[in-house]
BALOBA-1460 file (C-alpha; in Angstrom, 3 decimals):
// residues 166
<rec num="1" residu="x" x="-28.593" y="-29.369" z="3.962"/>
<rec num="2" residu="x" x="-30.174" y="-29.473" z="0.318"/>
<rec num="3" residu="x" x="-30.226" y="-26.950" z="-2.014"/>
<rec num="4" residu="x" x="-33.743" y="-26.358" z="-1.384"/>
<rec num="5" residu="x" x="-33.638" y="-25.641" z="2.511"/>
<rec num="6" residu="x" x="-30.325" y="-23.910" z="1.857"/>
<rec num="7" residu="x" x="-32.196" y="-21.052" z="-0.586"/>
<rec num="8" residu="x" x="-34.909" y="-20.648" z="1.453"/>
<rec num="9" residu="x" x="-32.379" y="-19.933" z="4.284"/>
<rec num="10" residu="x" x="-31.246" y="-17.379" z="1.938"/>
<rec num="11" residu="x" x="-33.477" y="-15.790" z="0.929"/>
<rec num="12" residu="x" x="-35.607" y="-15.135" z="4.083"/>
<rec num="13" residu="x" x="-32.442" y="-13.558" z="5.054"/>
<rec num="14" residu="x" x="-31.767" y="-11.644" z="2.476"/>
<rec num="15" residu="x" x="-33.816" y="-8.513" z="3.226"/>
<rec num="16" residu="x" x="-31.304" y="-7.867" z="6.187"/>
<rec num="17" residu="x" x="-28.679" y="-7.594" z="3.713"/>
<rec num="18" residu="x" x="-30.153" y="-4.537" z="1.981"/>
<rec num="19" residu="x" x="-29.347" y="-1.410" z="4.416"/>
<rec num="20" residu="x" x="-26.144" y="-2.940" z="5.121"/>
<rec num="21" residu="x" x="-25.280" y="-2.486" z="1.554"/>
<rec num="22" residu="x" x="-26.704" y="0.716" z="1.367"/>
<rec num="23" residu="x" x="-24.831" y="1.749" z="4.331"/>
<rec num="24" residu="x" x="-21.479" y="0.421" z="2.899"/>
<rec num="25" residu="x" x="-21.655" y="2.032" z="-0.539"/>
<rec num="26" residu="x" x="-23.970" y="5.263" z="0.242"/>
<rec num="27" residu="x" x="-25.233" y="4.691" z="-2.953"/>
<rec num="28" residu="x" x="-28.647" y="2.754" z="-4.151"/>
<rec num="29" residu="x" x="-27.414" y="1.487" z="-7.652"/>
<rec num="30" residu="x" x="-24.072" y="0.293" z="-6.100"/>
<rec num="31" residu="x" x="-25.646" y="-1.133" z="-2.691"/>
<rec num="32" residu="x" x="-28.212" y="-3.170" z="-5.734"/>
<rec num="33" residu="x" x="-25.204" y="-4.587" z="-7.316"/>
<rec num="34" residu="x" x="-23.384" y="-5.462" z="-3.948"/>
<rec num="35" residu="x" x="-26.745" y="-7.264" z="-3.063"/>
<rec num="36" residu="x" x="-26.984" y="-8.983" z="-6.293"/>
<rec num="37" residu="x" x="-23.265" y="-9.940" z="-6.007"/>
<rec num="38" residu="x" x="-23.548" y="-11.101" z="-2.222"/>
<rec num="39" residu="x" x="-26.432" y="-13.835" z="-3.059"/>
<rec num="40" residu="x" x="-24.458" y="-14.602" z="-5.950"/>
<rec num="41" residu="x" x="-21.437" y="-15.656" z="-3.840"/>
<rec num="42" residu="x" x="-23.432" y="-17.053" z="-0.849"/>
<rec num="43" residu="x" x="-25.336" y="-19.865" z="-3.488"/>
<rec num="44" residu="x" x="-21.589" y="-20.236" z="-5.492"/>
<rec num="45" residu="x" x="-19.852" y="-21.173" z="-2.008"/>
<rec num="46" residu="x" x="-23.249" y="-22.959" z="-0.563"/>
<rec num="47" residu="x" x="-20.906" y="-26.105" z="0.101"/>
<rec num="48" residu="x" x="-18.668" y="-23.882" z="2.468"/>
<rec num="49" residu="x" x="-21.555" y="-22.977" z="4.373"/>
<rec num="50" residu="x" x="-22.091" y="-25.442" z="7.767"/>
<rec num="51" residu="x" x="-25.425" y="-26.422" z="9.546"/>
<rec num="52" residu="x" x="-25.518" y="-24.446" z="12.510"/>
<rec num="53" residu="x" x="-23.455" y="-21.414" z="11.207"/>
<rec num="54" residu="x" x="-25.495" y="-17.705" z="11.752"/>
<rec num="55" residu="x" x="-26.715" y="-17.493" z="8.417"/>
<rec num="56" residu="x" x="-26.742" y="-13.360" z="8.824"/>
<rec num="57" residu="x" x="-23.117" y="-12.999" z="9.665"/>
<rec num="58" residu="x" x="-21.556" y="-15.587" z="7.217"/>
<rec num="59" residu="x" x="-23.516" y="-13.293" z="5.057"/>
<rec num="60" residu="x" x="-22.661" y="-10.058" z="5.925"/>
<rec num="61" residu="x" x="-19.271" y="-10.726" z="6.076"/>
<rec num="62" residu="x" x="-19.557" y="-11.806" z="2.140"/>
<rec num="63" residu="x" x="-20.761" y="-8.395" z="1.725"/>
<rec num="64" residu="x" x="-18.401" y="-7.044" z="3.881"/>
<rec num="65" residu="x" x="-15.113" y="-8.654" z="1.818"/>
<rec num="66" residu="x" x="-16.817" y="-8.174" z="-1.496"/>
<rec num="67" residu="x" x="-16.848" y="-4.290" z="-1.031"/>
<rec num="68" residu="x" x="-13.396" y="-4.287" z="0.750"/>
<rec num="69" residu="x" x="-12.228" y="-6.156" z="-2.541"/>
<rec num="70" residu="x" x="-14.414" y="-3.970" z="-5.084"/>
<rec num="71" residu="x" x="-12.886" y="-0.844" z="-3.025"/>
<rec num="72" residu="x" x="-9.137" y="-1.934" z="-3.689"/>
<rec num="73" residu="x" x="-9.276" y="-2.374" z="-6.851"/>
<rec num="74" residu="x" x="-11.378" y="1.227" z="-7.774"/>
<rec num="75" residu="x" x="-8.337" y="2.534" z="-5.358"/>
<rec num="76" residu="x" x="-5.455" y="0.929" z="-7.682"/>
<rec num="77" residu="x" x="-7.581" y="1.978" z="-11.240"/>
<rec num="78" residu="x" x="-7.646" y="5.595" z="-10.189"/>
<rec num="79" residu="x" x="-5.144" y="6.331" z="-12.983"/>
<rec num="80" residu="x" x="-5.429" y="9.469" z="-15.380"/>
<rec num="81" residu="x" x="-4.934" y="8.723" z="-18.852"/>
<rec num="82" residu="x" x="-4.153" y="11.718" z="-20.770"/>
<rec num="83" residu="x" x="-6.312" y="11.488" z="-24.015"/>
<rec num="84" residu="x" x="-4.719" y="13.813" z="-25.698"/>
<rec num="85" residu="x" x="-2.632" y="13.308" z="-29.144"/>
<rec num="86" residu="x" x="0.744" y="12.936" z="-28.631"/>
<rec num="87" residu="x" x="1.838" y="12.819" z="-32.254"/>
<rec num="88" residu="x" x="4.702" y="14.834" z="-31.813"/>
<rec num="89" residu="x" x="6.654" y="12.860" z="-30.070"/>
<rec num="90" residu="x" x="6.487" y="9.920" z="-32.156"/>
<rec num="91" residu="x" x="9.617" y="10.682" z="-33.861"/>
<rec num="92" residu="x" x="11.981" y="12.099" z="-31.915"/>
<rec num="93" residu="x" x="15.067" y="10.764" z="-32.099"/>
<rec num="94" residu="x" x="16.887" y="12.799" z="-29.898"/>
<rec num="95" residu="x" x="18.605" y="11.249" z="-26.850"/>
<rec num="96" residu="x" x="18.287" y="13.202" z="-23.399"/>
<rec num="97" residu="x" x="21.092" y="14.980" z="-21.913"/>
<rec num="98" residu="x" x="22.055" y="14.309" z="-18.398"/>
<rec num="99" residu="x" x="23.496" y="17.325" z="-16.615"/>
<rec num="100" residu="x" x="26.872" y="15.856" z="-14.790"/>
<rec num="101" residu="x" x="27.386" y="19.590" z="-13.435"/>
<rec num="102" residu="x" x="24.485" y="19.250" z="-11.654"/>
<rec num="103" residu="x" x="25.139" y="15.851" z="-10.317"/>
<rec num="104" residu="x" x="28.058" y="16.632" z="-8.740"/>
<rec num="105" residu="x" x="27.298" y="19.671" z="-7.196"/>
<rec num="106" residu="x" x="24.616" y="17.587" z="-5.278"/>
<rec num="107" residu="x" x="26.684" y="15.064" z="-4.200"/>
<rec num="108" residu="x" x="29.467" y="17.739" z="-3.086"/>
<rec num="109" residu="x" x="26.592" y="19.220" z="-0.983"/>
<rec num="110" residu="x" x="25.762" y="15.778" z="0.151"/>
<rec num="111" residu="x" x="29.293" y="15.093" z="1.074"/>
<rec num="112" residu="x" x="29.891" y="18.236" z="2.872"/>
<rec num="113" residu="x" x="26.609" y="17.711" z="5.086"/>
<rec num="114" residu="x" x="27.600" y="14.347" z="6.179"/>
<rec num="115" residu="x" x="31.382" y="15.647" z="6.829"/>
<rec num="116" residu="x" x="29.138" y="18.023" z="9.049"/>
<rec num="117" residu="x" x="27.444" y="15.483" z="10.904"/>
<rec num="118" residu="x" x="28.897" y="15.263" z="15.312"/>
<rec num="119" residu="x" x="31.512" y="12.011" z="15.227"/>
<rec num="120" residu="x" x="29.435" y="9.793" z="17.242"/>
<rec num="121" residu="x" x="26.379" y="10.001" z="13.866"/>
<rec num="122" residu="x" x="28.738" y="10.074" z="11.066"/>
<rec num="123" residu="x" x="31.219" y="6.622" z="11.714"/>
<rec num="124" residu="x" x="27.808" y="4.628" z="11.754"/>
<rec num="125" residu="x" x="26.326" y="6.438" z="9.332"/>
<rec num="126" residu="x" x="29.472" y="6.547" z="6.718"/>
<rec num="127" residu="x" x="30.095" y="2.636" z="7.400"/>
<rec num="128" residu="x" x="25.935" y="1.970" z="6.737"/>
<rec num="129" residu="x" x="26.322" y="4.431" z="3.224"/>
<rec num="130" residu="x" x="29.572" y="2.023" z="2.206"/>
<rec num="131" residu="x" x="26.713" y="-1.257" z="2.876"/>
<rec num="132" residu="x" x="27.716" y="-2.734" z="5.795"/>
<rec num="133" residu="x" x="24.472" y="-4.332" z="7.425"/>
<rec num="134" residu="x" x="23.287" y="-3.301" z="11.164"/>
<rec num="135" residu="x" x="25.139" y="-6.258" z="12.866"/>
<rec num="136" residu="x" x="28.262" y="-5.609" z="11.191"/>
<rec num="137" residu="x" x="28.903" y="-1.964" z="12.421"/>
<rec num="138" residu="x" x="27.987" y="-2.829" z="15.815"/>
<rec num="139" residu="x" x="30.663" y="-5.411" z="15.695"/>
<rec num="140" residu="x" x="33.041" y="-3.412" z="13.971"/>
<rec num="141" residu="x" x="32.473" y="-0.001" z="16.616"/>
<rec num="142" residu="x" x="31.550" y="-2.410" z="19.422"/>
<rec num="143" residu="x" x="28.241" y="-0.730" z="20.036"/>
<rec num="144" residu="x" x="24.734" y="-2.371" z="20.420"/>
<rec num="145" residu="x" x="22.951" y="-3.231" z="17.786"/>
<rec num="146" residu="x" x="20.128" y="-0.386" z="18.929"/>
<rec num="147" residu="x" x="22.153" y="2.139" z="19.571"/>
<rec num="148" residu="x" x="23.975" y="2.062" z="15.846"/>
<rec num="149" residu="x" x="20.078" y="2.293" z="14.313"/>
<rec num="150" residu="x" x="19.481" y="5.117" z="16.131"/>
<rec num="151" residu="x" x="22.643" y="6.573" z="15.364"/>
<rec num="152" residu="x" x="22.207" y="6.360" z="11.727"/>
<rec num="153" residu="x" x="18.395" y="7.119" z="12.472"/>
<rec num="154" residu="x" x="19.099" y="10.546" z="13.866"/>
<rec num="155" residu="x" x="21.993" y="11.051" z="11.357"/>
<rec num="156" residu="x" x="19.676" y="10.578" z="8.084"/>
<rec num="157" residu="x" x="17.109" y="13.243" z="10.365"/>
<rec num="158" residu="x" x="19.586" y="15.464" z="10.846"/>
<rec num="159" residu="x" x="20.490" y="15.423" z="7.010"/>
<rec num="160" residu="x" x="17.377" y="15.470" z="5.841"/>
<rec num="161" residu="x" x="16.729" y="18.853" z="7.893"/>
<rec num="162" residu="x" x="20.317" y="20.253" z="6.286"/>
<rec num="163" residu="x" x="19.390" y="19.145" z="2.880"/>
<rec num="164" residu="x" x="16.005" y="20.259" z="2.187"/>
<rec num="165" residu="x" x="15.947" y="20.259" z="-1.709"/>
<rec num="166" residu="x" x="15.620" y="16.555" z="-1.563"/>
């Protein structure tokens, strides 16, 4: 197909294209760029366009991916920058403290709530904590390798119900 036939094609289709846009964004200025960007992709990849092919839906569907694409990346730029000065902490040269107290009360309450735990939750669940894999515990307790992830399943639920400051 030449270049020619192939923009013609295009652009007697084009007008379709329009609501879809303005359906996708909700928005007229956006749904204009989409447009703009859409024919702009559909003439770039002409050669990966075959005779034959519903000209409508290989368009819409470049419409369709460019907004999915545009949409993930607004989605991972929503970041707040704080504009404010921050001189003051530009020369600091104090180290932070850890709290070690703190720490080990934790883990003491940690310890105690697995200690807690029936038998049958805590052997699986103690021998996962020291890093053995799934495989290994079931060998080592002789269990199936489903029952020992649902053991240590409901063992981390029940913990996470005893130790709600986490």
């Amino acid at each position: 197909m030449s270049t020619i036939e192939f923009n013609e094609m295009l652009v007697s289709n084009a007008e379709f294209l329009k609501p879809f846009a303005i359906t996708l964004t909700k928005d007229n200025e956006q749904a204009k760029d989409l447009f703009q960007e859409t024919l702009y992709r559909a003439i770039a990849n002409q050669d990966k366009y075959h005779v034959g092919t519903n000209i409508k839906a290989w368009l819409y569907t470049i419409m369709r991916n460019i907004f999915i694409n545009n949409y993930r990346r607004k989605a991972k730029q929503q970041t707040i920058f704080d504009s404010t000065p921050n001189d003051f902490l530009l020369n600091i040269k104090q180290a932070a403290v850890s709290n070690d107290a703190i720490a080990k009360l934790n883990m003491k309450e940690v310890q105690a709530a697995i200690h807690e735990l029936p038998e049958i939750f805590r052997n699986p669940f103690m021998l996962y904590y020291d890093g053995f894999k799934y495989h290994e515990i079931a060998d080592i307790l002789q269990e199936p390798l489903g029952t020992i992830k649902s053991r240590i399943h409901f063992a981390r639920k029940i913990l996470k119900e005893q130790i709600t400051r986490y």
